[in-house]
Jmol script that loads the backbone (N, CA, C; Angstrom):
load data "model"
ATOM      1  N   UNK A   1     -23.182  42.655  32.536  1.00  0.00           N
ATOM      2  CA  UNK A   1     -21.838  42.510  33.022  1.00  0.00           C
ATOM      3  C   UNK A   1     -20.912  42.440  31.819  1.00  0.00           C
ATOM      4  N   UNK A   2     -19.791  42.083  32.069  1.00  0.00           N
ATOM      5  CA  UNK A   2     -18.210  42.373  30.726  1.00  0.00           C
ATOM      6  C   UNK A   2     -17.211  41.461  31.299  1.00  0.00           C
ATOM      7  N   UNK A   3     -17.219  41.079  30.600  1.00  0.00           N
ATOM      8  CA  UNK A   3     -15.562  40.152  31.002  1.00  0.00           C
ATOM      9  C   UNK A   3     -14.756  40.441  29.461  1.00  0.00           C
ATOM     10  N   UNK A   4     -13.789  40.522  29.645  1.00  0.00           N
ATOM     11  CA  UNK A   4     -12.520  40.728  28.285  1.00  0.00           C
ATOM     12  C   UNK A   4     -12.684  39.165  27.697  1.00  0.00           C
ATOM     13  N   UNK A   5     -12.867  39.047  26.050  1.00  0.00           N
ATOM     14  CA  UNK A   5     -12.786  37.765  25.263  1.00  0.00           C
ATOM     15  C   UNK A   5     -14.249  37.127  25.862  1.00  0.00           C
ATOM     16  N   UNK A   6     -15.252  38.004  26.366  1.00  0.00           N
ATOM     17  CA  UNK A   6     -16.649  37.166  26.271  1.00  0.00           C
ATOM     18  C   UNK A   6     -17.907  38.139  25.861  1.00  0.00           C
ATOM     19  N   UNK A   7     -17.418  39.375  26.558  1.00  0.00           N
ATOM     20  CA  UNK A   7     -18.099  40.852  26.293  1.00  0.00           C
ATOM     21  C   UNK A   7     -18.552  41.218  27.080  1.00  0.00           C
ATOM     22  N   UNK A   8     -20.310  41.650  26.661  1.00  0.00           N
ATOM     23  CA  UNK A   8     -21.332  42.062  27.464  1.00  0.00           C
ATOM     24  C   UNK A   8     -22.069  40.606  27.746  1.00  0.00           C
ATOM     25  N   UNK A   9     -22.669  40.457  29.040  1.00  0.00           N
ATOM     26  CA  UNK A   9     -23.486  39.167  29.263  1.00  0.00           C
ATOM     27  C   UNK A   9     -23.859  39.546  30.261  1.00  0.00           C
ATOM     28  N   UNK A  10     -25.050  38.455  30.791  1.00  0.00           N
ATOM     29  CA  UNK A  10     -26.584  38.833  31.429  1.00  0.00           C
ATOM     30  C   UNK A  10     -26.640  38.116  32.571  1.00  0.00           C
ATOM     31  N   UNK A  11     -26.219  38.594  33.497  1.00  0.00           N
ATOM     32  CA  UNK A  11     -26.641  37.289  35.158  1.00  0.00           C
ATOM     33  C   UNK A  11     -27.820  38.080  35.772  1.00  0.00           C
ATOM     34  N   UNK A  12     -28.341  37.269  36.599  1.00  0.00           N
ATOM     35  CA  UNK A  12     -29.511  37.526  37.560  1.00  0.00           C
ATOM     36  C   UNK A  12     -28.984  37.743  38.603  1.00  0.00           C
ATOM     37  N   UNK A  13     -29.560  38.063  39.388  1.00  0.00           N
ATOM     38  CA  UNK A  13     -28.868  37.795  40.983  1.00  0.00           C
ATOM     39  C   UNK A  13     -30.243  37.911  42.023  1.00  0.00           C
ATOM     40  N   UNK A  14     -30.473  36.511  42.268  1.00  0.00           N
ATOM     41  CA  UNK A  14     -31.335  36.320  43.275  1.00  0.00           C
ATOM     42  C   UNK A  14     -30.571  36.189  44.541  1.00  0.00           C
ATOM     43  N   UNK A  15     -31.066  37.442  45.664  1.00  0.00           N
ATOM     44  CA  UNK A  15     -30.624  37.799  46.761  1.00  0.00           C
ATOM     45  C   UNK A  15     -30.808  36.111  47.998  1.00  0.00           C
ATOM     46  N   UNK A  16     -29.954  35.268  48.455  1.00  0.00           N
ATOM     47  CA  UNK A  16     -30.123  34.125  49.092  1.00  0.00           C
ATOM     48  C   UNK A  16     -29.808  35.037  50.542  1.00  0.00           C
ATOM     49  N   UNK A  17     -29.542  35.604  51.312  1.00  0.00           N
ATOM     50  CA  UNK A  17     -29.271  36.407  52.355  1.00  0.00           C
ATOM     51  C   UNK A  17     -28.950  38.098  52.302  1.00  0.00           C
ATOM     52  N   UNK A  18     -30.131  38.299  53.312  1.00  0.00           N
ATOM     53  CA  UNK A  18     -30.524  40.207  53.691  1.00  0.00           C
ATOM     54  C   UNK A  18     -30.459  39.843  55.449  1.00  0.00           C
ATOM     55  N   UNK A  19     -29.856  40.841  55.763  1.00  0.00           N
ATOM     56  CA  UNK A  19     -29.929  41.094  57.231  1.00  0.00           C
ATOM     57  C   UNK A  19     -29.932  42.804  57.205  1.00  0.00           C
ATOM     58  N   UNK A  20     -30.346  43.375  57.334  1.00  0.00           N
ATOM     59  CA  UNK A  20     -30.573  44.703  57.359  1.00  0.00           C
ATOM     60  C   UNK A  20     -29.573  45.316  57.998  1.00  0.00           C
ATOM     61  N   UNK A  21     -28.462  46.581  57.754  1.00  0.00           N
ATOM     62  CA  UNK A  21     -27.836  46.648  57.777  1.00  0.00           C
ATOM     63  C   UNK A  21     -26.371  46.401  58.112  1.00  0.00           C
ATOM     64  N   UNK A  22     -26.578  44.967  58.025  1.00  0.00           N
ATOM     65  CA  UNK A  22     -25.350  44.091  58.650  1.00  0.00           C
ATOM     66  C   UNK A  22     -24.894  43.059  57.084  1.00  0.00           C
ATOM     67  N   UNK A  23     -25.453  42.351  56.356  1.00  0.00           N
ATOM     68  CA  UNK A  23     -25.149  41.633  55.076  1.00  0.00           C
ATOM     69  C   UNK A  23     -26.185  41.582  54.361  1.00  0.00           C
ATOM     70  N   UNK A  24     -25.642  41.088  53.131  1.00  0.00           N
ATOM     71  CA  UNK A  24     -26.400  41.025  51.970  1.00  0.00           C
ATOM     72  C   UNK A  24     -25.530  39.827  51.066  1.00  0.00           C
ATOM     73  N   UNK A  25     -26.033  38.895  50.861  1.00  0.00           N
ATOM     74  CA  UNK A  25     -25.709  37.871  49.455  1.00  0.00           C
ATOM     75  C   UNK A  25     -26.419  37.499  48.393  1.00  0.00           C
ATOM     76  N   UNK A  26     -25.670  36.854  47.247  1.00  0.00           N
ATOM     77  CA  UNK A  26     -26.814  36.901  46.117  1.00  0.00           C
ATOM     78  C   UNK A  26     -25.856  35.492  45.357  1.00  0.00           C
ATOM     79  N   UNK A  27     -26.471  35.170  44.549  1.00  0.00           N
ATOM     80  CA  UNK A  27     -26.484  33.614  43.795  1.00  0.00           C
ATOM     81  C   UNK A  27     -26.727  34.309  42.421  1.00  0.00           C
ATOM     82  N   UNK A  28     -25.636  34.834  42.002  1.00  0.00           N
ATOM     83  CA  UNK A  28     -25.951  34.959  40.082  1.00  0.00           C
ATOM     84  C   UNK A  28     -26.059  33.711  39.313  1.00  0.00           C
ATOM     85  N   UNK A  29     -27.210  34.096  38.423  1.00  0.00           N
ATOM     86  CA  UNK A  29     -27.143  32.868  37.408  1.00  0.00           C
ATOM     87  C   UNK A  29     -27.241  33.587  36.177  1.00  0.00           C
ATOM     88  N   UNK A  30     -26.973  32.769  35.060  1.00  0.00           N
ATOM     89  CA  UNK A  30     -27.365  32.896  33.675  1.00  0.00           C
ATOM     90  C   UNK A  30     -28.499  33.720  33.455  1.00  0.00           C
ATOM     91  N   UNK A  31     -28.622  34.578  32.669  1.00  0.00           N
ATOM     92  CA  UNK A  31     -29.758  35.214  32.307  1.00  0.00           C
ATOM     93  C   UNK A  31     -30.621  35.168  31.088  1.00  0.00           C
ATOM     94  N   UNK A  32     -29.663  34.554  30.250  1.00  0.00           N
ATOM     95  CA  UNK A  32     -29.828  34.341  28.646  1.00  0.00           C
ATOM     96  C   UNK A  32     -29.660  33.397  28.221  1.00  0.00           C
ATOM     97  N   UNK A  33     -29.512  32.895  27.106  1.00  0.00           N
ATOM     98  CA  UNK A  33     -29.366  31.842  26.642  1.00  0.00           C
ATOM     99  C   UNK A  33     -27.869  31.759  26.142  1.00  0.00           C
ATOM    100  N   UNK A  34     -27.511  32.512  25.665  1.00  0.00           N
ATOM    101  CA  UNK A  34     -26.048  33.238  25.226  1.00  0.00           C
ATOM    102  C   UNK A  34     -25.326  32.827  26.501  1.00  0.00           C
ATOM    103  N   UNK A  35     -25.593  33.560  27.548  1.00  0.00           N
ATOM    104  CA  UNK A  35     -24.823  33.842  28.588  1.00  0.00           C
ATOM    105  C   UNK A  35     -24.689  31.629  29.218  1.00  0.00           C
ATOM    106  N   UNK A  36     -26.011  30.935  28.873  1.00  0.00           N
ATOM    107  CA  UNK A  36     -26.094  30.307  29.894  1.00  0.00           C
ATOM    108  C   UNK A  36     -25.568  29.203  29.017  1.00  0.00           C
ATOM    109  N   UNK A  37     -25.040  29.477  27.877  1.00  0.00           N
ATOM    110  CA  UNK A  37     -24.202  28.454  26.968  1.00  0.00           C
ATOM    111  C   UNK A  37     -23.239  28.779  27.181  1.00  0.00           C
ATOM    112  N   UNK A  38     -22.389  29.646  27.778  1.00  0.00           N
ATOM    113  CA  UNK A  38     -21.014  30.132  27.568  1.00  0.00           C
ATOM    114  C   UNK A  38     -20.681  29.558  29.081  1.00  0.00           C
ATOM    115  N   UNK A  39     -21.670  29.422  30.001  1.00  0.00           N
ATOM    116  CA  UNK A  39     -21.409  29.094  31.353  1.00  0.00           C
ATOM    117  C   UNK A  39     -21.648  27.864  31.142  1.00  0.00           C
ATOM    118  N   UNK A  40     -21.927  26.926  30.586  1.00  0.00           N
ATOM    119  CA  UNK A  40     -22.444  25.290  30.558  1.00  0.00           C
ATOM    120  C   UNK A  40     -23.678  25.008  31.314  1.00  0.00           C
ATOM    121  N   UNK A  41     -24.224  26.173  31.595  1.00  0.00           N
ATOM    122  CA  UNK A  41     -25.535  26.057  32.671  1.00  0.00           C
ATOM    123  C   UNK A  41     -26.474  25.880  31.700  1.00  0.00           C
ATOM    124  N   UNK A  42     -28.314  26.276  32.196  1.00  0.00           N
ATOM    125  CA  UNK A  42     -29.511  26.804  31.838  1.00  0.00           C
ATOM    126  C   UNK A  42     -29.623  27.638  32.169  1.00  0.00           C
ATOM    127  N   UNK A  43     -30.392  28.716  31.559  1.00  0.00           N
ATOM    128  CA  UNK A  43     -30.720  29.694  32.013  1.00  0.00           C
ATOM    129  C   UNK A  43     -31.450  29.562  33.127  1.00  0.00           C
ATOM    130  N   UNK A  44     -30.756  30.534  34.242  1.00  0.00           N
ATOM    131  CA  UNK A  44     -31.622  30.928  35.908  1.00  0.00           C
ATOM    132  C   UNK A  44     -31.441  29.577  36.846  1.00  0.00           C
ATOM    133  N   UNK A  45     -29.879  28.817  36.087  1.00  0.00           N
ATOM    134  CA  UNK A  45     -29.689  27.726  36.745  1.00  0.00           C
ATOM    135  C   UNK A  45     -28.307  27.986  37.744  1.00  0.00           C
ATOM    136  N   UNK A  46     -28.404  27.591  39.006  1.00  0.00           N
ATOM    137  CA  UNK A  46     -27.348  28.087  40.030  1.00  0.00           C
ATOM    138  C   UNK A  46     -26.058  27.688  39.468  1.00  0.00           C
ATOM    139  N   UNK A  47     -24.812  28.607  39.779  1.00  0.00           N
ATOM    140  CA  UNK A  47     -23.365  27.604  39.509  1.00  0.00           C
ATOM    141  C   UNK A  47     -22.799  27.473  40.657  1.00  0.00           C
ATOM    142  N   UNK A  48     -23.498  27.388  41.832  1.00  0.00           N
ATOM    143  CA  UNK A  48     -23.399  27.211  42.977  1.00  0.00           C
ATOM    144  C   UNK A  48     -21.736  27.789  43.712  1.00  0.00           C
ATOM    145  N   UNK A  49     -22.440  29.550  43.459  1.00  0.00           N
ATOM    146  CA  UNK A  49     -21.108  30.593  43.598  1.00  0.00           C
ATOM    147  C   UNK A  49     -22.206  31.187  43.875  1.00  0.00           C
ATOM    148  N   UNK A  50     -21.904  32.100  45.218  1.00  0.00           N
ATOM    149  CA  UNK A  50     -22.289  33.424  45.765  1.00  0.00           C
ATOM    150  C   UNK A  50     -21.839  34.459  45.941  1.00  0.00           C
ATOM    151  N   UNK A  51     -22.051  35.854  46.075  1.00  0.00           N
ATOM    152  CA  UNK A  51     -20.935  36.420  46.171  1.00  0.00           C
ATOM    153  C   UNK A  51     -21.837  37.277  47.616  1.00  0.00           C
ATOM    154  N   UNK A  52     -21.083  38.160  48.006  1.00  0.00           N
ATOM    155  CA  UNK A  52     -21.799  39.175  49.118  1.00  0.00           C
ATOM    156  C   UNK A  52     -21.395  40.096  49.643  1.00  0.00           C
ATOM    157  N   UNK A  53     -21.537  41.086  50.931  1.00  0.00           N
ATOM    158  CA  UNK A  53     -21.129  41.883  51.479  1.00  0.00           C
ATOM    159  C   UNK A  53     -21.774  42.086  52.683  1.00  0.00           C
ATOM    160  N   UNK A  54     -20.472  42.268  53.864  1.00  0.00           N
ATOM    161  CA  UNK A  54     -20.713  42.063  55.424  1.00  0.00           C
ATOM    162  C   UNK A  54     -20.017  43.168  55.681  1.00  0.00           C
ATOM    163  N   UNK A  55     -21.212  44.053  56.592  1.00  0.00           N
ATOM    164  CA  UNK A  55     -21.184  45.469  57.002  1.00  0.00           C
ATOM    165  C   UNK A  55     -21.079  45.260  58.509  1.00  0.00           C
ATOM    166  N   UNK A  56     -19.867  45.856  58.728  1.00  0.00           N
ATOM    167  CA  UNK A  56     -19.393  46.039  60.512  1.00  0.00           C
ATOM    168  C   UNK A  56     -19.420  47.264  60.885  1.00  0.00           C
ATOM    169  N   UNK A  57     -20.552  48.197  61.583  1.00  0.00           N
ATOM    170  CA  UNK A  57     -20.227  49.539  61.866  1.00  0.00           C
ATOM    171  C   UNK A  57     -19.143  49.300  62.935  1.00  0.00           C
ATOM    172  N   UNK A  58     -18.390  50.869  63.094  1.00  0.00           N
ATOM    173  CA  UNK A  58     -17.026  50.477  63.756  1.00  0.00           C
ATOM    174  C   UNK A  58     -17.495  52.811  63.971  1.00  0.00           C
ATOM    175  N   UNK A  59     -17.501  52.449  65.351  1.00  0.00           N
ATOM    176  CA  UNK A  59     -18.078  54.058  65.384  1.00  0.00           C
ATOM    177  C   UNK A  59     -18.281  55.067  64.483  1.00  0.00           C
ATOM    178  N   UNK A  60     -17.884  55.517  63.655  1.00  0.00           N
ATOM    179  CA  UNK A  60     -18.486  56.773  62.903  1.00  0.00           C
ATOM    180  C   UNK A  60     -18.315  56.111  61.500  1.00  0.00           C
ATOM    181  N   UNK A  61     -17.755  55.131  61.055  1.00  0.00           N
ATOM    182  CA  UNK A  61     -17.386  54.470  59.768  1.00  0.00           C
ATOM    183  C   UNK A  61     -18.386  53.009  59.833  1.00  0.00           C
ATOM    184  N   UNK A  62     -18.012  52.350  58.538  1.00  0.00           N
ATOM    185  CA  UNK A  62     -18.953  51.010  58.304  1.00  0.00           C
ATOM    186  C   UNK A  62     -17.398  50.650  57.643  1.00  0.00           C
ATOM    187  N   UNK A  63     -17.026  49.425  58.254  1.00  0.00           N
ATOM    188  CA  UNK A  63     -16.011  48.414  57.362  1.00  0.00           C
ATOM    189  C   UNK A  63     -16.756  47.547  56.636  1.00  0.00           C
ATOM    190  N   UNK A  64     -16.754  47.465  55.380  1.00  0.00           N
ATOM    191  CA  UNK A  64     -17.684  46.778  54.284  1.00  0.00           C
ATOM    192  C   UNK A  64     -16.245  45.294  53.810  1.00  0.00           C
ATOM    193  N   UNK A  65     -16.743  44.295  53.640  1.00  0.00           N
ATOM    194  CA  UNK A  65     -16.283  42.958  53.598  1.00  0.00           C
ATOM    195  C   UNK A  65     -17.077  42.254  52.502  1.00  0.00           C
ATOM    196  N   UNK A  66     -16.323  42.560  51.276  1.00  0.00           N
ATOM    197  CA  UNK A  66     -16.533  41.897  50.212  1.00  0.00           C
ATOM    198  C   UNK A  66     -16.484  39.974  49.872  1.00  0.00           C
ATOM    199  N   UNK A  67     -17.231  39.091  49.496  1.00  0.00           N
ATOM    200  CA  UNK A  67     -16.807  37.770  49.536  1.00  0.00           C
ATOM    201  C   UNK A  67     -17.342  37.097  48.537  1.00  0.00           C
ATOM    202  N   UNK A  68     -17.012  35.864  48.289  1.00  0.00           N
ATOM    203  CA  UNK A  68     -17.240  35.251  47.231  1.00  0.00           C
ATOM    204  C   UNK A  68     -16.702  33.825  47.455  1.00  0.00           C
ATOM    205  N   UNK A  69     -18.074  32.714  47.727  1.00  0.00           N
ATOM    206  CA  UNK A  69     -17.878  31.671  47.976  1.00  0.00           C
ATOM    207  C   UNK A  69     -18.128  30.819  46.476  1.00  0.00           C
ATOM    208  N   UNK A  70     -17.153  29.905  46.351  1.00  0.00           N
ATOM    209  CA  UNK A  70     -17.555  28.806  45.506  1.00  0.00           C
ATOM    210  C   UNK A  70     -17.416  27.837  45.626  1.00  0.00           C
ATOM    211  N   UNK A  71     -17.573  26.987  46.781  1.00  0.00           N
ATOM    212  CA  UNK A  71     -17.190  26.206  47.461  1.00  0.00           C
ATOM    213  C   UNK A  71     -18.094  24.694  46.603  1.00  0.00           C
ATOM    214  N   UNK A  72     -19.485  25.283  46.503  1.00  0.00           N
ATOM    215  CA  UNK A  72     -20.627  24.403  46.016  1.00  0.00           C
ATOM    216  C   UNK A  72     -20.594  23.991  44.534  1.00  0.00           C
ATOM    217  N   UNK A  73     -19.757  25.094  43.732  1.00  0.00           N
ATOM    218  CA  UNK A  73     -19.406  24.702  42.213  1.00  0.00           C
ATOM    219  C   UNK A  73     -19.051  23.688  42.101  1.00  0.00           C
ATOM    220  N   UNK A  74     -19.462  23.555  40.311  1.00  0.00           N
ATOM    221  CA  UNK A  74     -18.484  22.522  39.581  1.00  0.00           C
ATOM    222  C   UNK A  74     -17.099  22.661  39.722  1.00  0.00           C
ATOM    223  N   UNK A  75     -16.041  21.346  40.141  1.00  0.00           N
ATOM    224  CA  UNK A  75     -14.622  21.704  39.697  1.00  0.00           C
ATOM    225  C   UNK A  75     -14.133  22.308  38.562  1.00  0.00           C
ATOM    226  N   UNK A  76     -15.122  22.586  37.150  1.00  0.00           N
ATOM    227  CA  UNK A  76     -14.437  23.384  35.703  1.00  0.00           C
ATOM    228  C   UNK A  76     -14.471  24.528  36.685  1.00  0.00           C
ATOM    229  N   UNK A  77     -15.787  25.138  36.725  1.00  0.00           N
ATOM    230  CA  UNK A  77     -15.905  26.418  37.413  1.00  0.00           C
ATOM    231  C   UNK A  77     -15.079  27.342  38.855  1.00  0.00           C
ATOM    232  N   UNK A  78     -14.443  26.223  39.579  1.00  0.00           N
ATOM    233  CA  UNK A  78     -13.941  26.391  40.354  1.00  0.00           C
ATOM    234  C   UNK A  78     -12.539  26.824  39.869  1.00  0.00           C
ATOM    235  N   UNK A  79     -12.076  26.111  39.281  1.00  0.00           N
ATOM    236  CA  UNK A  79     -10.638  25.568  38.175  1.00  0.00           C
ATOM    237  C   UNK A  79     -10.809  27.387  37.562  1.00  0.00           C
ATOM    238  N   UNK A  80     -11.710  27.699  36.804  1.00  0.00           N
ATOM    239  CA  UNK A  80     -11.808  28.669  36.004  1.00  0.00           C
ATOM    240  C   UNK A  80     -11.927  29.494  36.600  1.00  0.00           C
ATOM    241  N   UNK A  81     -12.039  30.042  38.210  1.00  0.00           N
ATOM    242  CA  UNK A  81     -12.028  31.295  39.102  1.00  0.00           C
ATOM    243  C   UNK A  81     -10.843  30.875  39.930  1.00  0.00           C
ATOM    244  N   UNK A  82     -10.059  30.194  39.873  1.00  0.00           N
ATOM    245  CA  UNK A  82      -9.031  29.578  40.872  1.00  0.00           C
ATOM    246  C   UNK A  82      -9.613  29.692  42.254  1.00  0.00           C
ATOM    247  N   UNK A  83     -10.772  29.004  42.224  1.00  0.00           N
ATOM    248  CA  UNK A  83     -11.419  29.195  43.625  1.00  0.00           C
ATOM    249  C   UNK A  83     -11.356  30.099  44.283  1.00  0.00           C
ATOM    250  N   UNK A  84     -11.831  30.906  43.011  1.00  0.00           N
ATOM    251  CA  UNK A  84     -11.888  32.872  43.892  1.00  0.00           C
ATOM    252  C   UNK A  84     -11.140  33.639  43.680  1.00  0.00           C
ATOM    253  N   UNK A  85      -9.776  33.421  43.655  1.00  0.00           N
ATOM    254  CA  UNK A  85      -8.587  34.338  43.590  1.00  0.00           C
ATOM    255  C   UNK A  85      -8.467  35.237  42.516  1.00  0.00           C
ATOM    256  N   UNK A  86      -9.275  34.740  41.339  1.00  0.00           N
ATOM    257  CA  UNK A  86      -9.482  35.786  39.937  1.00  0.00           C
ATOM    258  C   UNK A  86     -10.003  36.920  40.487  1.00  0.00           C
ATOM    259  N   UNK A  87     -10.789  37.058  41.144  1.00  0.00           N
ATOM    260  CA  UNK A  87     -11.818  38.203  41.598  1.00  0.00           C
ATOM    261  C   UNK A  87     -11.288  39.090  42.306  1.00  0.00           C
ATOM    262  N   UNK A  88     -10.082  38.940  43.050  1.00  0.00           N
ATOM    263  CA  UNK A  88      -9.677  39.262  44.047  1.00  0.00           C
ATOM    264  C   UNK A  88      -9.437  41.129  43.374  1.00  0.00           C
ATOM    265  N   UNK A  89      -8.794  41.290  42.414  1.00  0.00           N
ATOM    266  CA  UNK A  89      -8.760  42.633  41.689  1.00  0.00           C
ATOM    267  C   UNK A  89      -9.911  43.513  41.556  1.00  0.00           C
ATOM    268  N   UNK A  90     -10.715  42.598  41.045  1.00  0.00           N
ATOM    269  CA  UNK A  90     -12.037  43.543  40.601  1.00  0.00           C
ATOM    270  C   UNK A  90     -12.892  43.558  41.929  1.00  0.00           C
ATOM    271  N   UNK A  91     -12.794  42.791  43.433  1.00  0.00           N
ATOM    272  CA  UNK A  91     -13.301  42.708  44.476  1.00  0.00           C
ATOM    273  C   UNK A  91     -12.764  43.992  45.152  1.00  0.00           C
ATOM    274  N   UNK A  92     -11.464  44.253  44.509  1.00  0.00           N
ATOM    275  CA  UNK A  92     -11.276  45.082  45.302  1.00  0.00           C
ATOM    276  C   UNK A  92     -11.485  46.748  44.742  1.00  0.00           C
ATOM    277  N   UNK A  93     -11.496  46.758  43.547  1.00  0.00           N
ATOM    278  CA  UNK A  93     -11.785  47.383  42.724  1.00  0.00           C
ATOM    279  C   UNK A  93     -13.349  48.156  43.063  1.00  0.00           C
ATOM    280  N   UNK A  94     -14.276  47.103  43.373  1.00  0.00           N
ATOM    281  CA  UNK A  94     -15.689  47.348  43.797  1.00  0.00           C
ATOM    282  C   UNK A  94     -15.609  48.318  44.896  1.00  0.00           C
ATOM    283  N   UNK A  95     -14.840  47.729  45.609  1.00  0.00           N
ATOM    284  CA  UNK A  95     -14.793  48.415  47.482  1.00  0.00           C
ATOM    285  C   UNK A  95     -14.202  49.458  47.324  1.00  0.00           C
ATOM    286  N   UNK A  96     -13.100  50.075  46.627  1.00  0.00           N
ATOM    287  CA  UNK A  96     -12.649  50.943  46.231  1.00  0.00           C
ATOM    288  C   UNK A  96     -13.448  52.303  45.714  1.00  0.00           C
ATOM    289  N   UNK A  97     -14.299  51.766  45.123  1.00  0.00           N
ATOM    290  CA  UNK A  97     -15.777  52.420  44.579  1.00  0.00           C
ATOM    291  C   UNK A  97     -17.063  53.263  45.303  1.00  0.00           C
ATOM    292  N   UNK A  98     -16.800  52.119  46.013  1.00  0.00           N
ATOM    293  CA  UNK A  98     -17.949  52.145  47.003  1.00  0.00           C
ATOM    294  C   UNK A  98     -17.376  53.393  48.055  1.00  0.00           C
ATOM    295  N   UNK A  99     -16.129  52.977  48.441  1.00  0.00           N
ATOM    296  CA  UNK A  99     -15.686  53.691  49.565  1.00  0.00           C
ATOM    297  C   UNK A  99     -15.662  55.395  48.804  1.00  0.00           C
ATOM    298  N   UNK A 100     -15.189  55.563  47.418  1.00  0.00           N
ATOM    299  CA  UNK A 100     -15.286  56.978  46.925  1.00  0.00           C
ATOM    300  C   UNK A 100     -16.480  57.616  46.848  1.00  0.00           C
ATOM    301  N   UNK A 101     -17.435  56.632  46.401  1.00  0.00           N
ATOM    302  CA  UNK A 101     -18.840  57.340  46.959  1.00  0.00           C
ATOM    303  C   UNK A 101     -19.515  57.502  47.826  1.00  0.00           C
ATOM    304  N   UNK A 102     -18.977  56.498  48.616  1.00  0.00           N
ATOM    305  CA  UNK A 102     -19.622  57.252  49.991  1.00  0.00           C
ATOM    306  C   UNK A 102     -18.888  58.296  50.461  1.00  0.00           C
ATOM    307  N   UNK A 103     -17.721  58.395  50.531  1.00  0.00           N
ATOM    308  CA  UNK A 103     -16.762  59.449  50.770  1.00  0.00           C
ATOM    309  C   UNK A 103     -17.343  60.867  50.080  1.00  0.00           C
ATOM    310  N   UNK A 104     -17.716  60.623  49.102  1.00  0.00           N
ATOM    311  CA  UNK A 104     -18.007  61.675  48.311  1.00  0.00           C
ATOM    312  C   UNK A 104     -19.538  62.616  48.303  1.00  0.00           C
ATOM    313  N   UNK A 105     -20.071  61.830  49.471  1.00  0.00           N
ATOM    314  CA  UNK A 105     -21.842  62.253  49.895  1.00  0.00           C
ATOM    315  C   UNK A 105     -21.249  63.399  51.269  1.00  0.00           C
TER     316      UNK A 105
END
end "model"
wireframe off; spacefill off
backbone 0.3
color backbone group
């Protein structure tokens, strides 16, 4: 992954919810040691933030529903995503993505 003023860095993402073609969530953690000092974690230790995606077919299309809970974080961590609202660009940015490639099959 990349963030501006941290670089390149290493999360995991162990999948916490699959429903087959309806959602998918995942629990990134630290991957490195680098990464899991810069987060105040351990490495492969939760920051109790999920992120996911909830698929609604809607007749010939799929409305895809990007999310990102941090409800379970530390208050720094919370404080430091404004409880989500940072993401909101690059969340949408993703879906944006997604939608050109599928568009594009």
């Amino acid at each position: 992954m990349y963030l501006p003023g941290l670089g390149d860095y290493l999360m995991l993402n162990r999948v916490i919810v699959f429903e087959h073609d309806r959602r998918i969530g995942c629990e990134p953690t630290p991957g490195d040691a680098r990464t899991a000092q810069c987060a105040g974690l351990q490495v492969r230790a939760s920051p109790g933030y999920s992120w996911g995606f909830e698929l609604h077919p809607r007749a010939d299309t799929t409305v895809v529903t990007e999310a990102f809970d941090c409800t379970q974080a530390a208050q720094g961590i919370r404080d430091n995503v404004q409880d989500g609202q940072r993401w909101l660009p690059a969340m949408h940015q993703a879906l944006e993505r997604l939608a050109a490639l599928v568009e594009s099959t």
